[in-house]
Backbone bond lengths (Angstrom), bond angles and torsions (degrees), N, CA, C in turn:
res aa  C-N    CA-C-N  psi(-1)  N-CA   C-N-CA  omega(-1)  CA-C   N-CA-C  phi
1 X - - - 1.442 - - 1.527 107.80 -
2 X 1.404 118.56 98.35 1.359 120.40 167.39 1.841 118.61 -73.58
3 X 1.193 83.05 134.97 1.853 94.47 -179.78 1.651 85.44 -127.71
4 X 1.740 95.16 178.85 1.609 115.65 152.42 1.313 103.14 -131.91
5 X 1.628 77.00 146.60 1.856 101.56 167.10 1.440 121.80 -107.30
6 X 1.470 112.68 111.44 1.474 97.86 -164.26 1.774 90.56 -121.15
7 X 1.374 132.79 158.45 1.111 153.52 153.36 1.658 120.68 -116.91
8 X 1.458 112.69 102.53 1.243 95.62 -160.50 1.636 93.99 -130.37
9 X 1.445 118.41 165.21 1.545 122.79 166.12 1.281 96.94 83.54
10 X 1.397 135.69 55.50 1.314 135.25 166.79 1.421 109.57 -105.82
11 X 1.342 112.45 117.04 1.351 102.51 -152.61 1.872 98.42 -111.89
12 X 1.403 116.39 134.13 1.562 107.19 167.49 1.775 94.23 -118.91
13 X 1.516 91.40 174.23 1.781 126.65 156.71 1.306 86.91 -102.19
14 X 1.968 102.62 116.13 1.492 93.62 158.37 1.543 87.00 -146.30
15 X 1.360 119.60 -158.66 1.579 131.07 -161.06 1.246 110.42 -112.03
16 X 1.355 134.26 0.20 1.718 120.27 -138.23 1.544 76.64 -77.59
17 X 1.407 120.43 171.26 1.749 169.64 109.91 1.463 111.91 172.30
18 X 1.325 91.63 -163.41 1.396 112.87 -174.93 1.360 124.51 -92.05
19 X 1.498 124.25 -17.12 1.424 133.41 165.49 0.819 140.02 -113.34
20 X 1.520 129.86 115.43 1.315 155.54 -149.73 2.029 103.28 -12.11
21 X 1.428 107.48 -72.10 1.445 129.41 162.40 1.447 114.92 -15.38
22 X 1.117 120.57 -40.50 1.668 145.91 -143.53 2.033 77.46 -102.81
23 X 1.125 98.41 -78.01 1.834 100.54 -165.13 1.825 109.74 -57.79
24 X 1.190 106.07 -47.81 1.477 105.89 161.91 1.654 148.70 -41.14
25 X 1.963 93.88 -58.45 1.195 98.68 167.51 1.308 118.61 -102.37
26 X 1.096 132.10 -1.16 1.824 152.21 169.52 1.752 96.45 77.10
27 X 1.503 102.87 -169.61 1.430 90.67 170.77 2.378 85.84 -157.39
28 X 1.300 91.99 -179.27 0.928 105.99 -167.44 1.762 96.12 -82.13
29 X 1.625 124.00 152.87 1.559 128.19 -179.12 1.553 98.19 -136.82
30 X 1.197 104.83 164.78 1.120 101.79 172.58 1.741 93.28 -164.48
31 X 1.769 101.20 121.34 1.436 102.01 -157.96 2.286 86.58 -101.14
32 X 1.417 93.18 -176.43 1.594 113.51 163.43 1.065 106.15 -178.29
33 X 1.791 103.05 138.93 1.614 129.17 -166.78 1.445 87.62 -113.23
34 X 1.593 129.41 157.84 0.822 146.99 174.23 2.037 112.52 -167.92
35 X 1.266 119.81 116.23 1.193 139.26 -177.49 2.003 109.04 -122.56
36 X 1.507 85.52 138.81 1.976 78.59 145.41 1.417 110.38 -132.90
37 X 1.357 99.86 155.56 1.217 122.71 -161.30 1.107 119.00 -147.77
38 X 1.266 96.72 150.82 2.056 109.19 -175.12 1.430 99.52 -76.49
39 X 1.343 148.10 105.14 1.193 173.28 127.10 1.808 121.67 -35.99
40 X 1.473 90.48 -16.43 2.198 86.97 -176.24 1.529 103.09 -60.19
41 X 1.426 124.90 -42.21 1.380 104.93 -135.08 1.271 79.64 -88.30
42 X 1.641 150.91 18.68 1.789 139.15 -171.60 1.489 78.18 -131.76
43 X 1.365 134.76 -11.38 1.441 108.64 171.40 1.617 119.83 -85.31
44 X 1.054 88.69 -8.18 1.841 94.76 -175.09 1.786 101.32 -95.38
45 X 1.719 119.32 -53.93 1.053 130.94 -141.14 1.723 101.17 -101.92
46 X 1.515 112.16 -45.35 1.533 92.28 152.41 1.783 102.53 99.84
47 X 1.666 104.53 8.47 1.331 104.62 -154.69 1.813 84.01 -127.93
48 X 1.243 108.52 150.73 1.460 116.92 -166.22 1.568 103.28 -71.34
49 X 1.747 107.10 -49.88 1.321 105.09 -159.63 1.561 112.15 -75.99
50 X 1.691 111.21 12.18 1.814 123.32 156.86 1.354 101.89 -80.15
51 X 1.159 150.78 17.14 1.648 146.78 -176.42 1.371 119.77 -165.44
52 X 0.921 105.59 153.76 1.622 120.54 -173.02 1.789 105.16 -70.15
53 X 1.879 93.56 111.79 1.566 110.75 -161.72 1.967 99.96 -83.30
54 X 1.502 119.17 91.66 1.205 122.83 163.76 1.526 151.90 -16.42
55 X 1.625 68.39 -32.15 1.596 90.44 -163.72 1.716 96.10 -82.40
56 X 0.992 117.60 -30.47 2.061 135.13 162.37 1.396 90.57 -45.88
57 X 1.040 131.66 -65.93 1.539 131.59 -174.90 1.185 133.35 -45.37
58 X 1.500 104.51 -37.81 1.486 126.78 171.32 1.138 107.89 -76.98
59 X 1.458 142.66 -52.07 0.928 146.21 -141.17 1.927 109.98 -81.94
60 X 2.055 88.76 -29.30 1.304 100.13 -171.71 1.839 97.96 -79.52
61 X 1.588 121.35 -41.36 1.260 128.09 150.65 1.570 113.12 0.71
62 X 1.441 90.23 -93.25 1.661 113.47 176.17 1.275 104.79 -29.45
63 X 1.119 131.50 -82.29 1.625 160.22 -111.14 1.728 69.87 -78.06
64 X 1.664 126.10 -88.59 1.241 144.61 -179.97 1.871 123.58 -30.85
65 X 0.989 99.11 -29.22 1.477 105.80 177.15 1.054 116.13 -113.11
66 X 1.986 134.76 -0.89 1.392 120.63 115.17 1.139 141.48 -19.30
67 X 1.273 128.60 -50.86 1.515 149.31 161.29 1.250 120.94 -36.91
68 X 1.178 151.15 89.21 1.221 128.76 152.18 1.603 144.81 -38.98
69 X 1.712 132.58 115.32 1.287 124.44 -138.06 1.651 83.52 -141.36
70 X 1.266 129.45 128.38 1.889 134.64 158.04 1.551 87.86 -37.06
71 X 1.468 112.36 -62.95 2.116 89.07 -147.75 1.375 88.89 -120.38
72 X 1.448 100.10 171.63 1.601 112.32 -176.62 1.460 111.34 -75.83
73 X 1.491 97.23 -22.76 1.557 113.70 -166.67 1.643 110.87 -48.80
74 X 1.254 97.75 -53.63 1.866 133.94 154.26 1.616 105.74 -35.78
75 X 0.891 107.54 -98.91 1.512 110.85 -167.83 1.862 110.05 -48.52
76 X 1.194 122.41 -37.40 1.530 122.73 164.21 1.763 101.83 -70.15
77 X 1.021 142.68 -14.42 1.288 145.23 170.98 1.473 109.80 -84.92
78 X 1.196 110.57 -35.65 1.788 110.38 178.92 1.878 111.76 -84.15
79 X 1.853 105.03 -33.86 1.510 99.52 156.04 1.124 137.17 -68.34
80 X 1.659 96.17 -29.25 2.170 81.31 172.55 1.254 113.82 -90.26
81 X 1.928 123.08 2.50 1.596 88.08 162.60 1.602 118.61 -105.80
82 X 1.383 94.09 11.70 1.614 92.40 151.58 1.614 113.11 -85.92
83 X 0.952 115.43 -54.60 1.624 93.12 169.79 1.324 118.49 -30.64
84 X 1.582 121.55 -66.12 1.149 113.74 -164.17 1.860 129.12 -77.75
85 X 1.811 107.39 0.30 1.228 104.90 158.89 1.091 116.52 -86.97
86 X 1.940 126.11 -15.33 1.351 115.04 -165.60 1.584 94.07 -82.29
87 X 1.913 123.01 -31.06 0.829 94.78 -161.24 1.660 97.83 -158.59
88 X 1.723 94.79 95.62 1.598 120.81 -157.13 1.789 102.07 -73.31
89 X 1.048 119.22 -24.86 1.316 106.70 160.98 1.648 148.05 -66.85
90 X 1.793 92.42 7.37 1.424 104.92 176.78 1.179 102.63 -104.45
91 X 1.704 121.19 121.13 1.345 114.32 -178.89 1.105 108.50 -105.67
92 X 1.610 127.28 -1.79 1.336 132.79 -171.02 1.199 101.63 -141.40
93 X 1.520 131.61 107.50 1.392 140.60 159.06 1.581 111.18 -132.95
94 X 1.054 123.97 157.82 2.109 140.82 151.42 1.483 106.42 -91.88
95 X 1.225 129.18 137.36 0.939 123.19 113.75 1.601 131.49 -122.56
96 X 1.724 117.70 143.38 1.481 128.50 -169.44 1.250 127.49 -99.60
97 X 1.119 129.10 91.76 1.555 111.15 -176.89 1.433 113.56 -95.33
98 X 1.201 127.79 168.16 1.415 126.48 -151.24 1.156 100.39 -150.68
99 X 1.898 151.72 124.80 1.504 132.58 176.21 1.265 73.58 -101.71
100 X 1.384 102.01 159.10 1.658 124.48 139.95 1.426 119.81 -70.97
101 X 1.518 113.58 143.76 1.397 140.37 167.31 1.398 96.64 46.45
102 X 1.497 153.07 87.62 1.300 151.28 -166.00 1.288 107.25 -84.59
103 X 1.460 116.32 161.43 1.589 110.18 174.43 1.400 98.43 -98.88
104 X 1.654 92.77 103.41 1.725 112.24 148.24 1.894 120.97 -124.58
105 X 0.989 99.95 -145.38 1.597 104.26 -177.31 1.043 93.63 -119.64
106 X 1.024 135.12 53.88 1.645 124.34 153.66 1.439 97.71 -174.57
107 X 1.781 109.21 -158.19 1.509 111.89 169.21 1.512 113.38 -90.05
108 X 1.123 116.92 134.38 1.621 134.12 126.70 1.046 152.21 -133.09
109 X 1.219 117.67 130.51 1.753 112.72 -160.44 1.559 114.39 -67.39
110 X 1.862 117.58 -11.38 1.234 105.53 178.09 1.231 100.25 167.72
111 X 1.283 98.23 141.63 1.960 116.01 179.65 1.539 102.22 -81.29
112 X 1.240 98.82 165.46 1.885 86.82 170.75 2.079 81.77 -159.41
113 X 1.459 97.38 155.48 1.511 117.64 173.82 1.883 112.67 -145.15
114 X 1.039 103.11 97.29 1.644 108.34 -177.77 1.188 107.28 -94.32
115 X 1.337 118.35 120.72 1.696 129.32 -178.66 1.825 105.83 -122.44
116 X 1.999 88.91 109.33 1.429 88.50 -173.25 1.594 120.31 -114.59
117 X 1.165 127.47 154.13 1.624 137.33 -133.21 1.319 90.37 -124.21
């Protein structure tokens, strides 16, 4: 029984870009994980360590967007291969990161970089 597991809207203050402004005053992120996954044996049994434990996800999240990185491309490149050493049985996951208000010449409410596995 395939399901997905997604964790999404995890939001940090972190530093990533390329201009000075950007590393200084940080800006707001807002990441999302998304996997599918075989789900039978936690639909029957009801027990965490039958399913893919989230909170591993977050943590690897966190851990990565501490860091300061120029592009998102980078920092979504350094989370999915922590995902995928913590957890080599996912051969198919996204993850999205998103800055707020980017430095361009005009408005936008948000960059986004999806790096998919």
């Amino acid at each position: 029984m395939n399901g997905k597991i997604e964790l999404t809207g995890m939001e940090f203050h972190a530093f990533h870009g390329c201009l000075p402004e950007e590393r200084r005053d940080g800006n707001l992120f807002v990441v999302d994980f998304s996997c599918d996954y075989d789900i039978s044996e936690a639909a029957v049994s009801d027990r965490l360590e039958d399913t893919l434990d989230y909170s591993s996800i977050y943590d690897i999240v966190a851990r990565e967007m501490a860091v300061p990185g120029n592009l998102l491309e980078h920092v979504a490149g350094r989370i999915a291969a922590g995902i995928s050493t913590a957890f080599p049985e996912l051969e198919h996951f996204s993850v999205k990161i998103s800055k707020r208000n980017p430095p361009v010449a005009g408005v936008a409410a948000w960059s986004s970089v999806t790096f998919r596995k």
